[in-house]
N, C-alpha and C positions, 0 to 999 in steps of 0.2 A: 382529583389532581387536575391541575389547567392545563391537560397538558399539549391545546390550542396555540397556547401562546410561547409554552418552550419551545414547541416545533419549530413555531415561526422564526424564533431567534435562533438555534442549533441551523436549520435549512440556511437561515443568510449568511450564519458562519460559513458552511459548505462551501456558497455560491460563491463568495467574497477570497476562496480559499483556494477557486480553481482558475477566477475573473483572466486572469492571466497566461494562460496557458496557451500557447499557438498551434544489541539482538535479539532481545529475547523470545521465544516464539518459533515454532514449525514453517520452514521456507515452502510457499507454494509458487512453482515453478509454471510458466506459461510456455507451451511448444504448439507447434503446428496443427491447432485442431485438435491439439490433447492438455490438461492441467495434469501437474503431481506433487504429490507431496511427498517431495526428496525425491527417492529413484521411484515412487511407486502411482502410478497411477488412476487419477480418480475413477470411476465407475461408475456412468450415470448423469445425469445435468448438475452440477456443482453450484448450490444453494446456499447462500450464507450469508450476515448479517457482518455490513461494515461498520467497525465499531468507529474507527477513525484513520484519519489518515494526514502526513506531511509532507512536503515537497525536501526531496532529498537533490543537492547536486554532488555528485561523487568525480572524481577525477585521477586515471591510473596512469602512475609513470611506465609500469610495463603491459605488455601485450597480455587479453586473455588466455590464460591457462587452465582450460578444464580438469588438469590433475592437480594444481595450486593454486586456491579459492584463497588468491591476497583480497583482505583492504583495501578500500583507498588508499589511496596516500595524502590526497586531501578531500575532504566533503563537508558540506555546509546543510542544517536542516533549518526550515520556516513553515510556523502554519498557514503561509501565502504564498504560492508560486510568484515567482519571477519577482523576489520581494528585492526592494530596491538597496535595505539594509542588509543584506543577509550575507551573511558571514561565517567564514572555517568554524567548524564545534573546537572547541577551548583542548579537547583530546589532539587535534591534529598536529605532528611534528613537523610536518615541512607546506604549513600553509604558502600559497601559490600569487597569493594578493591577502590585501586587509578585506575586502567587500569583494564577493563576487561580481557584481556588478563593473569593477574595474580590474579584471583576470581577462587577462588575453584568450586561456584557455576557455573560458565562456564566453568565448565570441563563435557568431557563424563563418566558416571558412578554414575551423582550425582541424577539424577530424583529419584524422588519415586518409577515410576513404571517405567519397563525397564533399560534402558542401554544412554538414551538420559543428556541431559543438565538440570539442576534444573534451570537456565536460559533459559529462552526460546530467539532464536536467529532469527528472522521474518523479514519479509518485510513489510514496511508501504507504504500502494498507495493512491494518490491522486487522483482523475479521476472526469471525467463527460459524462453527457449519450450523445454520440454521436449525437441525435437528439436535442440536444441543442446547438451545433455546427453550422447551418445552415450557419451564415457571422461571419464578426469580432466581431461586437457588440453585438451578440448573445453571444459568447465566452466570454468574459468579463465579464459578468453578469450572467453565467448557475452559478448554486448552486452545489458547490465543495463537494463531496464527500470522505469517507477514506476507505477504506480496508485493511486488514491484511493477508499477506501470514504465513503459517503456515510452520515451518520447514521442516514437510515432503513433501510441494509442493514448497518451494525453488526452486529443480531442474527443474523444468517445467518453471517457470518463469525466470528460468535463459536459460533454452535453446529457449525461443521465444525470448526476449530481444537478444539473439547472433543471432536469424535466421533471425530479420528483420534488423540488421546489415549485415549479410552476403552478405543477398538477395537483400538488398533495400539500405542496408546503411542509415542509417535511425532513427532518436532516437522515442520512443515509440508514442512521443507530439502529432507526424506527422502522423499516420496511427488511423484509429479505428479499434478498438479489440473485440473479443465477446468473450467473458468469461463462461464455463461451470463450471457444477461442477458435477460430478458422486459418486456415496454410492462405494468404494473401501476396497475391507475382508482386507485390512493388513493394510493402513492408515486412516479408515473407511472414509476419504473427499478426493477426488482428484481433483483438483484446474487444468485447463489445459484454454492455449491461442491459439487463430486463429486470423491470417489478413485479416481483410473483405474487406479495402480497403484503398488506399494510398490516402492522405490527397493534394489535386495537388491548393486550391482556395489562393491568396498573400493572402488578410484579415483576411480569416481563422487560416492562417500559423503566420503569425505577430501577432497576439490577444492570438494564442497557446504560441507562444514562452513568449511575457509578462506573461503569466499566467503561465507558467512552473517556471519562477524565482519566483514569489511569493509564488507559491508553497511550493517551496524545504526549504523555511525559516517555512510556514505555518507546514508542517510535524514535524518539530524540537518544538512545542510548548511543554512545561512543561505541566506533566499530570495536570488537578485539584485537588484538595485534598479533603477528603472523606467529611467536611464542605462546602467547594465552589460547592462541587458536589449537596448537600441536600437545600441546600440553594438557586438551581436555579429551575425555573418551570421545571417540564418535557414537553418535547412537548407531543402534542396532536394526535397521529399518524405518519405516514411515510409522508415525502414529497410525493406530487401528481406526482410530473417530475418525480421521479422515478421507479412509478411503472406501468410501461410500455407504447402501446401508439404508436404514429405514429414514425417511424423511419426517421432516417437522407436520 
């Protein structure tokens, strides 16, 4: 398999993907020097393979509610940050503008507090825990994960995504990544990426790349609505895969 010259092309996807930057699936939550998935958290350096990822902008008419996990009310996804076309997903009922790009509320100066966007401008990741990677069939079947970058660690995630281009040539699918997170005075979360090591097995790599394309459509799914939300069981806990355990 060439798979030299996938790299190359998947890697400048990446690049081209973050150029810009200033449901389904287990929510992984980033806090002060800690990750969890859901209330439980992880144990140990937290290693995983990003299958994919898209620029989400979301925009809430009400204040956060840590007891009422709404929706948007409006959000737009693109496989390009700060893409010039990008526009409400076709689900949204009270889109805010046609193009985000001409939305008041994606402007600097509109937040409530500071000088930020009333739109929040994010990354959405896809991933799973490296130690479920093991062959191909392994990969096929690990239980897909999501995360959220948060605008003030954009920058971080945009300068790994370019260093394992640089260095590796390489799109994210292909290497696993350990992911911290430290308590920071000015952006109280900082989100930062390390390459633990490049992904060399065919099975592994061909089982990544199918699951990177289903991915990228999975990311793009219409939020629930705050009745489809109430109306499903909650789960019972965090999955077991991920909260920590034997490594890859």
């Amino acid at each position: 398999i060439p798979w030299d010259a996938k790299f190359e092309q998947y890697a400048k996807q990446g690049t081209e993907q973050v150029k810009n930057i200033g449901t389904a699936g287990i929510s992984i939550k980033f806090g002060r020097g800690t990750i969890s998935v859901g209330d439980a958290p992880v144990k140990g350096p937290f290693e995983c393979i990003i299958l994919g990822a898209v620029a989400l902008n979301a925009w809430y008419a009400s204040d956060y509610d840590p007891t009422e996990k709404l929706p948007p009310t409006c959000y737009a996804y693109s496989e390009v940050a700060d893409d010039p076309v990008m526009a409400p997903h076709a689900a949204v009922l009270d889109k805010q503008a046609a193009l985000c790009s001409e939305c008041e509320k994606n402007q600097f100066g509109t937040a409530k507090v500071g000088r930020g966007k009333a739109c929040n401008n994010t990354m959405r990741l896809g991933l799973i825990l490296a130690k479920d990677a093991e062959d191909g069939e392994a990969v096929s079947t690990a239980e897909l994960a999501m995360a959220k970058i948060s605008p003030t660690n954009l920058k971080h995630y945009k300068e790994y995504v370019e260093a394992i281009q640089d260095e590796h040539a390489r799109p994210l699918w292909a290497v696993v990544t350990e992911i911290r997170t430290y308590d920071d005075p000015k952006t109280q979360i900082r989100v930062e990426f390390k390459l633990v090591e490049l992904i060399e097995d065919d099975s592994v790599l061909a089982a990544l790349e199918k699951r990177f394309l289903k991915v990228q459509a999975a990311l793009q799914q219409p939020f629930a609505a705050p009745a489809e939300r109430k109306a499903k069981k909650p789960k019972a806990g965090a999955s077991k895969k991920f909260a920590g355990g034997k490594k890859r």
